[in-house]
BALOBA-1460 file (C-alpha; in Angstrom, 3 decimals):
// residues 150
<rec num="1" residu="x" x="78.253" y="122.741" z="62.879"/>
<rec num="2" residu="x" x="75.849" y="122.455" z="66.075"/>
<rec num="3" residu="x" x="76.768" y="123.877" z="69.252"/>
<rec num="4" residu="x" x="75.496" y="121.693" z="72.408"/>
<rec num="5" residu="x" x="73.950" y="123.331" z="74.757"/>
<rec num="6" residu="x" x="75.284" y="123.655" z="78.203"/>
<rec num="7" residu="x" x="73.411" y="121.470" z="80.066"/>
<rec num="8" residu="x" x="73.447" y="118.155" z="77.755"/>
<rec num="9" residu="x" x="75.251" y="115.243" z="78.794"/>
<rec num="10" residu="x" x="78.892" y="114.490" z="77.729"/>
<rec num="11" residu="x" x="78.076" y="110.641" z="77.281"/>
<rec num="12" residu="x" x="75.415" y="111.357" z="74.703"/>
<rec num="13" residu="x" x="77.410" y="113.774" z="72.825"/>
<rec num="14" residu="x" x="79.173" y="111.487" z="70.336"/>
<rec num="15" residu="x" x="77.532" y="108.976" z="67.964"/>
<rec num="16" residu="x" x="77.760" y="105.031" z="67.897"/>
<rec num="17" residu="x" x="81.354" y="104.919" z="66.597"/>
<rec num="18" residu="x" x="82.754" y="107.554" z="69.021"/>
<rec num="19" residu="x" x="83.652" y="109.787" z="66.299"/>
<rec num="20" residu="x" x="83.017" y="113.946" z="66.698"/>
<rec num="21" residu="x" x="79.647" y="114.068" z="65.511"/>
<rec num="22" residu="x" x="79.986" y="117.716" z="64.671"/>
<rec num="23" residu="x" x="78.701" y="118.825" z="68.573"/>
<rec num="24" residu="x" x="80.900" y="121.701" z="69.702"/>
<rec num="25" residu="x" x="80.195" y="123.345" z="73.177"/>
<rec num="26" residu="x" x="81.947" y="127.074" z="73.584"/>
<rec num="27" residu="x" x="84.186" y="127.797" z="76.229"/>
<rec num="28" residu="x" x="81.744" y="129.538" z="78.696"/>
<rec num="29" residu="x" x="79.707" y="126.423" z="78.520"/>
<rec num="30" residu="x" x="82.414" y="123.848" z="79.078"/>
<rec num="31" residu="x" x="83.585" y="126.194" z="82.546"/>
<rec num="32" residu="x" x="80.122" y="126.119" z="83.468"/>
<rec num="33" residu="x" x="79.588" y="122.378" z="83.161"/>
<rec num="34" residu="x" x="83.351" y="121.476" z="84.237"/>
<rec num="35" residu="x" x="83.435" y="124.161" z="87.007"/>
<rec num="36" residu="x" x="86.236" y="125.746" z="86.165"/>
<rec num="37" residu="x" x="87.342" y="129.006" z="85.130"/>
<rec num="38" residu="x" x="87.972" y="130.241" z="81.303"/>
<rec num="39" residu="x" x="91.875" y="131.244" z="82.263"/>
<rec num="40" residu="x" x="91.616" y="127.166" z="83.292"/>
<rec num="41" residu="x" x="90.439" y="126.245" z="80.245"/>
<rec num="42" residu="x" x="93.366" y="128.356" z="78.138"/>
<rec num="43" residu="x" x="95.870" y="127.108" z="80.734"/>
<rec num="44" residu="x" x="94.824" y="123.646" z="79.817"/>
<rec num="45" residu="x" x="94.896" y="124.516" z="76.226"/>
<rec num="46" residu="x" x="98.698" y="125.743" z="76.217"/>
<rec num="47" residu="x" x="99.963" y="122.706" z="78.067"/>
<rec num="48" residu="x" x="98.304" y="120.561" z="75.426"/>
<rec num="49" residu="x" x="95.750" y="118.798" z="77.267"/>
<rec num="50" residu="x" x="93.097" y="119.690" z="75.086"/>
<rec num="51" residu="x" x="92.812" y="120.809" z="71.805"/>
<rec num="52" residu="x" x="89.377" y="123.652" z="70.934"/>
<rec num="53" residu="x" x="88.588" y="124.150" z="67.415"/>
<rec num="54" residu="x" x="88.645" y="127.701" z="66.494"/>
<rec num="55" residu="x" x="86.655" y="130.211" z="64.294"/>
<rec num="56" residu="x" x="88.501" y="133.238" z="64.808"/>
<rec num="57" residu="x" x="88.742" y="133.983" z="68.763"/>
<rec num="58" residu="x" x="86.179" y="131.488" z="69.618"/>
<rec num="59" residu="x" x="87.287" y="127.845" z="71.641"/>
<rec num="60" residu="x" x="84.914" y="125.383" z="70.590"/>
<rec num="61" residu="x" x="85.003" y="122.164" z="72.236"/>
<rec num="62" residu="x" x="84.332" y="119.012" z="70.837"/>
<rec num="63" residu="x" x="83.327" y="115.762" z="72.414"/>
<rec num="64" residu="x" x="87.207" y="114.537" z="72.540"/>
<rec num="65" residu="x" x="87.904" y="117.997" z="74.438"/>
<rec num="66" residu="x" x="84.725" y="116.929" z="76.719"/>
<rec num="67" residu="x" x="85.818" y="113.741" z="77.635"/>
<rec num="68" residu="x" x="89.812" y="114.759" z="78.151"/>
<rec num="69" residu="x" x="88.515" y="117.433" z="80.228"/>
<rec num="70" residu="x" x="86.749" y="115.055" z="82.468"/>
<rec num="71" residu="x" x="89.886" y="112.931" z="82.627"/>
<rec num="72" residu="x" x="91.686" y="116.166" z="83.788"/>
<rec num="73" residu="x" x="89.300" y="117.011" z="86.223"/>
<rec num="74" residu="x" x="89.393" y="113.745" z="87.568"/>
<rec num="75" residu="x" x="92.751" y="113.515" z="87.721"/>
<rec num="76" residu="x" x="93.645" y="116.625" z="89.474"/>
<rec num="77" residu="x" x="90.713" y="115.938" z="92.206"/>
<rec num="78" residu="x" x="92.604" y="112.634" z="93.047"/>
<rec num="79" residu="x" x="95.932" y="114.317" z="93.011"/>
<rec num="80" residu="x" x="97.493" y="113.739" z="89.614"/>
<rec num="81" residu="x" x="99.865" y="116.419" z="88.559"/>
<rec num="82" residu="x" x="98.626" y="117.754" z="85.006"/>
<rec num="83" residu="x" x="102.372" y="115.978" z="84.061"/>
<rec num="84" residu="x" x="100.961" y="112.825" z="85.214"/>
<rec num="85" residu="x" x="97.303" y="113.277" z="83.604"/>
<rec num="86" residu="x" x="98.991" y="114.554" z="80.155"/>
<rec num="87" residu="x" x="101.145" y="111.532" z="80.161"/>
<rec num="88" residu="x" x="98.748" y="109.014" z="80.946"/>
<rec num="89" residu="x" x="96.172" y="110.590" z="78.190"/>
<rec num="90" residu="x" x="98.773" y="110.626" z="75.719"/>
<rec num="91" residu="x" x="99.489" y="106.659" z="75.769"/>
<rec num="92" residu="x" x="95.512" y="106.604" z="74.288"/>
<rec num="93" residu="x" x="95.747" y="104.732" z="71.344"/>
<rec num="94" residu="x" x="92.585" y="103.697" z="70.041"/>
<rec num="95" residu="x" x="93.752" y="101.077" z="67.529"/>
<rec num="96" residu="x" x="95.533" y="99.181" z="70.043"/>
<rec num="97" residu="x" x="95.050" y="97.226" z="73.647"/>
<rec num="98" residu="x" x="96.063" y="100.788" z="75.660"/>
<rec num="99" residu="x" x="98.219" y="98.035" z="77.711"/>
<rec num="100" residu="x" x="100.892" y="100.404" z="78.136"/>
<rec num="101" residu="x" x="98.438" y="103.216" z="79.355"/>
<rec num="102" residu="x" x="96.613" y="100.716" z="81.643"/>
<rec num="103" residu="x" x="100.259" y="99.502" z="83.035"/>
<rec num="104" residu="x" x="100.877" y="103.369" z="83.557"/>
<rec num="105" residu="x" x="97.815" y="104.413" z="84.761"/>
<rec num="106" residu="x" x="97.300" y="101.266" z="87.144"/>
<rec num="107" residu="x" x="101.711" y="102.349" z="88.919"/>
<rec num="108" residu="x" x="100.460" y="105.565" z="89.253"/>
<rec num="109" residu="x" x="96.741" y="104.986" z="90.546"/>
<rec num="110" residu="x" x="99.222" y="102.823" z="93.314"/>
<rec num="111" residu="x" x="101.506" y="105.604" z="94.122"/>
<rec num="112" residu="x" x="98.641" y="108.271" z="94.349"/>
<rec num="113" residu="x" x="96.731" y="106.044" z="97.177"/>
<rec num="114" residu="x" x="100.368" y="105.229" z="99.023"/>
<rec num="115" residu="x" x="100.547" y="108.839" z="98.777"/>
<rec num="116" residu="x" x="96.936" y="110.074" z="100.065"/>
<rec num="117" residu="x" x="97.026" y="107.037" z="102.769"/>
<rec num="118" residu="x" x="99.861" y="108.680" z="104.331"/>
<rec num="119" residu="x" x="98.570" y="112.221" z="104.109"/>
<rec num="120" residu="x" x="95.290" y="111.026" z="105.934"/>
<rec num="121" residu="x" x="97.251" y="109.009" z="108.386"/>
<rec num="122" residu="x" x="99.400" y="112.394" z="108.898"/>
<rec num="123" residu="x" x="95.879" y="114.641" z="109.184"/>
<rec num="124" residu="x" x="94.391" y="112.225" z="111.578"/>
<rec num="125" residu="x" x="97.683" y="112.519" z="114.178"/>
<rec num="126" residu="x" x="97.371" y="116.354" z="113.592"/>
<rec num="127" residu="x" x="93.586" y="115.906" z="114.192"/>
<rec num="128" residu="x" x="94.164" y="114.430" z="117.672"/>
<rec num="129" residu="x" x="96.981" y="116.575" z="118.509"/>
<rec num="130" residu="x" x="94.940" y="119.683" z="118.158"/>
<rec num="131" residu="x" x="91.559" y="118.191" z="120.064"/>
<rec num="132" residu="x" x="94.030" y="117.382" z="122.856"/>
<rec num="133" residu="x" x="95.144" y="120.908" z="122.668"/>
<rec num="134" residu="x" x="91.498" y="122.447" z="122.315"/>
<rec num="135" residu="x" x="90.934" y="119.737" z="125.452"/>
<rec num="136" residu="x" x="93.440" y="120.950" z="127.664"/>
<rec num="137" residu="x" x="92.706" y="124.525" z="126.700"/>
<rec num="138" residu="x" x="88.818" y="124.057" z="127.937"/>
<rec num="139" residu="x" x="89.611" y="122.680" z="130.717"/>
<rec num="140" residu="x" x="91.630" y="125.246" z="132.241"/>
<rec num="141" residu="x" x="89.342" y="128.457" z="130.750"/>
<rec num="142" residu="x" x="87.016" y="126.536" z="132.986"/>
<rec num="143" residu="x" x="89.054" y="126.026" z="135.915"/>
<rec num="144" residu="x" x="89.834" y="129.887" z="135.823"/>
<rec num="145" residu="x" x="86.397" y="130.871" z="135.424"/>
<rec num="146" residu="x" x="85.810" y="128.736" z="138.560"/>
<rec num="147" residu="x" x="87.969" y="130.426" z="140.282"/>
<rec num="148" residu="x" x="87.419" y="133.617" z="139.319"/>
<rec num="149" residu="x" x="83.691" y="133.063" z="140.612"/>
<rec num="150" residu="x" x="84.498" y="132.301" z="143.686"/>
C-alpha cells in the first residue's frame, strides 16, 4: 500500500483503467486538500457518501473516496442537499450509459438554478432596499449636522 501525499493531484491518482491503484491518502490529508474538517469527513462517512479503508482506527482514502468527495464538495457549494448528492452518486453505474443519472442529475441541475435565480433576484431587491435606507439615513445625519453647525 502507498499513501499519496497531500499535495498530489486527484486526477493523477488512478491508473489508465480507473481502477484503485493502491494510492490511499489519510484523513488529515484529504481535510487538508478538500478543506474540510475531520468530524466532516466521519459525517460523510456515516451517511454513506464515502467509503475509507481501514487499518485499525485509521480512514484511508482511496481514489474513488477522492473523486466522490469532490462530487460532494461540489455539490454542496452549488446547493445540493447531501440527499440530493448521495442520490445522484448512487445511480453511477460504470457498466452502463449513466442515462438515468444524467436524466437525474440534468432535473435537478434545473431546479437548483430556478432555485438560486430567485434567491439572487430576492438579494438584489433586499440590496436596494437597504442602500435606499443607508441613503436616506446619510442624508439626514447630514442635514442635522448642518444644522447643528449653524
Amino acid at each position: 500500500m502507498n499513501i499519496m501525499p497531500a499535495g498530489t493531484d486527484v486526477a493523477s491518482f488512478s491508473n489508465a483503467s480507473g481502477e484503485d491503484d493502491g494510492e490511499l491518502m489519510r484523513i488529515g490529508d484529504v481535510a487538508r486538500k478538500f478543506d474540510v474538517s475531520l468530524r466532516t469527513l466521519r459525517f460523510y462517512e456515516d451517511k454513506g457518501l464515502i467509503q475509507p479503508k481501514r487499518e485499525g482506527t485509521t480512514r484511508l482514502y482511496a481514489h474513488r473516496d477522492l473523486a466522490r468527495l469532490k462530487l460532494i464538495t461540489f455539490g454542496t457549494k452549488v446547493g445540493f442537499s447531501l440527499r440530493e448528492i448521495k442520490q445522484m452518486m448512487d445511480l453511477y453505474d460504470p457498466t452502463g450509459t449513466n442515462m438515468k443519472q444524467y436524466r437525474f442529475v440534468l432535473d435537478k441541475s434545473e431546479r437548483q438554478i430556478a432555485r438560486l435565480e430567485e434567491q439572487r433576484r430576492q438579494l438584489d431587491e433586499a440590496i436596494d432596499e437597504l442602500r435606499q435606507t443607508r441613503d436616506g439615513v446619510a442624508s439626514l445625519v447630514e442635514e442635522r449636522q448642518r444644522a447643528n453647525a449653524a
